[in-house]
N, C-alpha and C positions, 0 to 999 in steps of 0.2 A: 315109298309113297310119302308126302309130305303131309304136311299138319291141314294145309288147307286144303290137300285133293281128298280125303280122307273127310273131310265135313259131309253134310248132310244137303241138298239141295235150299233147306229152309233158310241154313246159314248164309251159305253161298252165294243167294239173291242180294242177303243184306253188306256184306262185306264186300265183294269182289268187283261191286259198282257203285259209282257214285249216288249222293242223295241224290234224288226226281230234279229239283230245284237248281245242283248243280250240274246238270248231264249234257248241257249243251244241245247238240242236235240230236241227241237223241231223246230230247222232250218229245220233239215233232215226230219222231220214232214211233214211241210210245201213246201221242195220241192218237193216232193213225191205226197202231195197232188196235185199242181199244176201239175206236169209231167201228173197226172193221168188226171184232169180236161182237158187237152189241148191236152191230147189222143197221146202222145211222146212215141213212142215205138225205144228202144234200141234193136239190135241183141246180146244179152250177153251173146250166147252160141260160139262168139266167141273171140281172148282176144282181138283183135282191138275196135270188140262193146264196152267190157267194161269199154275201156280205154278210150271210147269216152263220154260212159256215165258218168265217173268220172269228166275229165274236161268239160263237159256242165255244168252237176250240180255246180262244184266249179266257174264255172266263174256267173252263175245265182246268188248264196248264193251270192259272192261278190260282184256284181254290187245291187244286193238289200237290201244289207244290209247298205248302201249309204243314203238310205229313212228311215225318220224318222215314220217308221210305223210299226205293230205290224205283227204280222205272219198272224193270223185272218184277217188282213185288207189287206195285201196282196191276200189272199185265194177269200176276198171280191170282190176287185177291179178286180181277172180273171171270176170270176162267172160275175159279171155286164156286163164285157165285151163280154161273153163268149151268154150273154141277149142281146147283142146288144143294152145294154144302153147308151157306147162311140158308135154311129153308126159310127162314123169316124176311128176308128182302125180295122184294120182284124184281126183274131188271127188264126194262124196256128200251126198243133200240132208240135211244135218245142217250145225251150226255147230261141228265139229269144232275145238280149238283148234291141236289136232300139225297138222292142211291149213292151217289160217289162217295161221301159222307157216311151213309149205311157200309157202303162193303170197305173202303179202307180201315173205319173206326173196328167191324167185323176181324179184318186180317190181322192189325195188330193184337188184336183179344186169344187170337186165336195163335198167332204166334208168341205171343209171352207166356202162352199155354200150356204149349207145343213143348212135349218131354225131350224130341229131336232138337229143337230150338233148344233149350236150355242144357242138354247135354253137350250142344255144339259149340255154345260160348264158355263152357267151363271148360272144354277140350283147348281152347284159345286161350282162355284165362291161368291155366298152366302149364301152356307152351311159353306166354311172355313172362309168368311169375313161378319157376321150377322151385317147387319144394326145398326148402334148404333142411338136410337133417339136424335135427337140435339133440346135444347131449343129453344124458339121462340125468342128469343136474336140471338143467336148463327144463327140460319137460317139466322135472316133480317141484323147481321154484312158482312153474308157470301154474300147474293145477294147484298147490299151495296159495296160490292167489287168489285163483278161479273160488275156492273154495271156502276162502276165509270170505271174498265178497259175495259171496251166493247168500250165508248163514247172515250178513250183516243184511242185505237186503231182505231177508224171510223173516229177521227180526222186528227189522221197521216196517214190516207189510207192503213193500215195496215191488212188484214183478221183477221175475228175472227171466230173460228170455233164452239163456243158457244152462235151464237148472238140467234141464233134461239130457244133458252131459255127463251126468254122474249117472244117469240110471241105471245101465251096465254094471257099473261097482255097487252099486246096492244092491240091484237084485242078486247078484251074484253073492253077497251078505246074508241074502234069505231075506231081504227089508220089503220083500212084495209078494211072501210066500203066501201069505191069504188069497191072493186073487188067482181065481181060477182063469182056464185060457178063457172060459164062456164070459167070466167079469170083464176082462180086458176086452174082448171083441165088444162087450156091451159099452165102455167107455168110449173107445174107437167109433163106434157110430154114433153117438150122442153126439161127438165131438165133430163127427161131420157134419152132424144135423146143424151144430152152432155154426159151422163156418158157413153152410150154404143160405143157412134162416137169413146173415149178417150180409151176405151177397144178394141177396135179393132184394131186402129193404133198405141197402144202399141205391139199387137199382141200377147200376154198373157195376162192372169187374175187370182185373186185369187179370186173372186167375181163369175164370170162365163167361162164357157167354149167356146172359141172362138169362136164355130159355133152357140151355144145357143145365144151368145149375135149378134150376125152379125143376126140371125134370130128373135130372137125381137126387131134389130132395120129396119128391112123388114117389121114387123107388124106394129109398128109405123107409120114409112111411108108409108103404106097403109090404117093410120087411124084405123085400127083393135083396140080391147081392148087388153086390158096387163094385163095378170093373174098374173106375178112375183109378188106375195109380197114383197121378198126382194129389187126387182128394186124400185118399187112403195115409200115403206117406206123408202129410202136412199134418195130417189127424195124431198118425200115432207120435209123431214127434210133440204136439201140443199137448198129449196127453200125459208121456213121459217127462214133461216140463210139469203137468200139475203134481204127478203124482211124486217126485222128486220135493218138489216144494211143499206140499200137504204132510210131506214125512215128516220134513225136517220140522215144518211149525208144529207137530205133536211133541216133537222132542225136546222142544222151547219150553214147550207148556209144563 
């Protein structure tokens, strides 16, 4: 099986077909498709109807050819909608531009999300860049770096977005035997509450979908569990980035 038969359908739309904008005849594919999906019927037996269905169609092609997305993924993102997976957009059988707008802006939120999606471009991302193994020289030059610039930025109060690299070797030192697992789970959801609070009052996200994230941070605050892996895994990593860097500024002190 190859690299690309072996992706995930989410990949697949994106990679194995041209952008919307560049697809040729299969723009008129694709909006045909749609028209049909969202159930748009034109009167075109007479010549107003057809004239109306011409500029609907051309002004849809145009406005979506704006989106950096493939035909497929456009086809995608009215099915999802159409699933009431955006429950927040209506779709009516029209080619609406303000809903076209709704469910593309939707699909891309929704696949830069997608742990499939992201698993599937880093499946790609080292099939074209294979690991090369580094000596054990090379490794302890390279953390020797990592580490003397960590200590210089924690000095100058400065973030480091790699501290939480070393966490492993300190805990493993006993440098975080204080905190109980219940401490750590307490920091882990604080830390999501920060990230979701920060999402919301941006009022966009590339991460989640505004009502997704306002709704797990409702769950939160109700103590509930949090299924999101992605939330979860972003968290403990920010967290393990503070508390790596809180150590070492005690140890300044």
């Amino acid at each position: 099986m190859t690299i690309l038969q072996s992706l995930p359908e989410i990949v697949k739309r994106e990679i194995e077909h041209p952008i919307f904008k560049n697809s040729g005849e299969k723009i008129i594919e694709t909006l045909n498709t749609v028209s049909s999906m969202v159930g748009i019927k034109f009167d075109v037996s007479t010549k107003e109807g057809k004239e109306e269905k011409k500029i609907t169609g051309a002004n849809w092609i145009s406005f979506c050819q704006g989106y950096q997305l493939t035909g497929l993924e456009i086809i995608e993102a009215y099915r999802m909608a159409l699933r009431k997976d955006f429950p927040e957009i209506k779709v009516f059988p029209n080619l609406s531009l303000i809903t076209a707008g709704e469910i593309l802006k939707a699909y891309q939120e929704f696949k830069h999300g997608s742990e499939e999606w992201n698993k599937g471009r880093k499946k790609i991302s080292s099939a074209l860049n294979p690991v090369v193994q580094e000596s054990e020289d090379v490794k302890k030059a390279r953390r020797e770096k990592m580490w003397n610039e960590l200590l210089q930025k924690v000095e100058n109060n400065e973030p480091c977005v790699y501290a939480g690299h070393f966490y492993s070797e300190l805990d493993s030192k006993g440098c975080f035997s204080g905190l109980t697992a219940s401490d750590k789970n307490a920091l882990i959801r604080s830390k999501m509450h920060q990230i979701l609070t920060k999402e919301v009052q941006k009022g966009k996200s590339i991460h989640f979908r505004i009502k997704e994230a306002k709704k797990l941070l409702n769950e939160l605050e109700e103590n509930q569990i949090i299924n999101n892996e992605f939330l979860k895994g972003l968290a403990i990593q920010l967290v393990k980035d503070d508390l790596v860097y809180n150590y070492l500024k005690k140890q300044q002190e």
